[in-house]
C-alpha positions in Angstrom: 198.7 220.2 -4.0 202.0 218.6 -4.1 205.0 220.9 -2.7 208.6 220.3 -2.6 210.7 222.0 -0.6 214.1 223.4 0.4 214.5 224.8 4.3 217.8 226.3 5.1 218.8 229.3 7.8 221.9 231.6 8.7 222.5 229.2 10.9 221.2 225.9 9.4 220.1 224.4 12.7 217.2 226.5 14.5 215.0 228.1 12.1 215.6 226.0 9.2 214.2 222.7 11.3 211.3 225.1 13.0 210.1 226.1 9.6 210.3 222.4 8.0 207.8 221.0 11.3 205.6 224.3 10.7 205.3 223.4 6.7 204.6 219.4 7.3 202.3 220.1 10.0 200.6 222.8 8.0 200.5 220.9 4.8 198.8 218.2 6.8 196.0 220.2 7.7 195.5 221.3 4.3 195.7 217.7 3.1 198.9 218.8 1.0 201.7 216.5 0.0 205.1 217.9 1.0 208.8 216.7 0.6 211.2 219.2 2.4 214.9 219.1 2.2 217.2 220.8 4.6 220.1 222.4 4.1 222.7 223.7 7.2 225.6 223.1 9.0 225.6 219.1 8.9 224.9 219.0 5.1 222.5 218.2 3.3 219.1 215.6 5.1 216.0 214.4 2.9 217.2 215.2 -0.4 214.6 216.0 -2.6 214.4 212.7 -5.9 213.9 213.7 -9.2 210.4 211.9 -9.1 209.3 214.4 -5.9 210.5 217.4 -8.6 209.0 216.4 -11.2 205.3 215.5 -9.8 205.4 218.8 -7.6 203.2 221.6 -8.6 205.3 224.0 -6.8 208.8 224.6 -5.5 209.2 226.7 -2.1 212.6 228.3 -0.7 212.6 228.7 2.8 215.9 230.2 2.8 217.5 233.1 4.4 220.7 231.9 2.7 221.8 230.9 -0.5 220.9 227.0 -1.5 222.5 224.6 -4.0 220.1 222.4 -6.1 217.9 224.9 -7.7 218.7 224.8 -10.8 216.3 221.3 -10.5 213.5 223.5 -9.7 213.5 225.3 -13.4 210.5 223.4 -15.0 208.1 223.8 -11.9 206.6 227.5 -10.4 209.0 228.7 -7.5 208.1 231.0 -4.5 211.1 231.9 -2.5 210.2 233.6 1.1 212.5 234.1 4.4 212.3 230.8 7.5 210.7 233.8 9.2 207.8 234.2 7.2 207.2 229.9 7.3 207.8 229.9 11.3 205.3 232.7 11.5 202.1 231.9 9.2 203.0 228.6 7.3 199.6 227.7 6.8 198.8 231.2 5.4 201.2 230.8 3.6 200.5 227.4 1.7 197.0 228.9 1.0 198.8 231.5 -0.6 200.7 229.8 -2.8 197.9 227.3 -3.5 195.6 230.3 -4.9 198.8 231.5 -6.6 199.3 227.9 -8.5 195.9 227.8 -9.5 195.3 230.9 -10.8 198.7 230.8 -13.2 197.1 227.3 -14.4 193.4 229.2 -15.4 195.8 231.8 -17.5 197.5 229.1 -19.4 194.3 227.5 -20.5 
């Protein structure tokens, strides 16, 4: 499955880079492709290309805040969940979604 993703916390330092090394690590082990981009305090860092959108089966918001940019995300199935959720069970959680994605593509068909 191929993921984008935006990461971003009250803060924008702790929990928003915690979550993005949960997700890549966890996408890893589920032999996912992931792009995150993180938004905080020093801006914006690994901004997601149109190309990354547009090839991406799903869009997830890791926020606890709100994000700029999602409008880009229209086209493409969105889940949008707390950085607490991610730090706590990110691999549960890309098996979640996974299931989810699949599942929406059998009812199209």
């Amino acid at each position: 499955m191929k993921i984008v993703c935006v990461c971003a916390c009250t803060s924008g330092i702790a929990h928003t880079y915690l979550a993005k090394a949960k997700l890549e690590k966890a996408a890893k082990e589920l032999g996912d492709e992931i792009h995150i981009e993180t938004q905080g305090t020093i801006g914006t860092e690994n901004a997601l290309t149109p190309e990354q959108i547009a090839e991406a089966d799903v869009a997830l918001l890791a926020v606890d805040i709100a994000t700029t940019g999602n409008e880009r995300f229209k086209n493409i199935p969105t889940v949008k969940v707390g950085t607490s959720l991610v730090v706590k069970a990110p691999k549960q959680l890309l098996e979640k979604i996974e299931e989810e994605v699949k599942e929406k593509k059998r009812q199209k068909e």
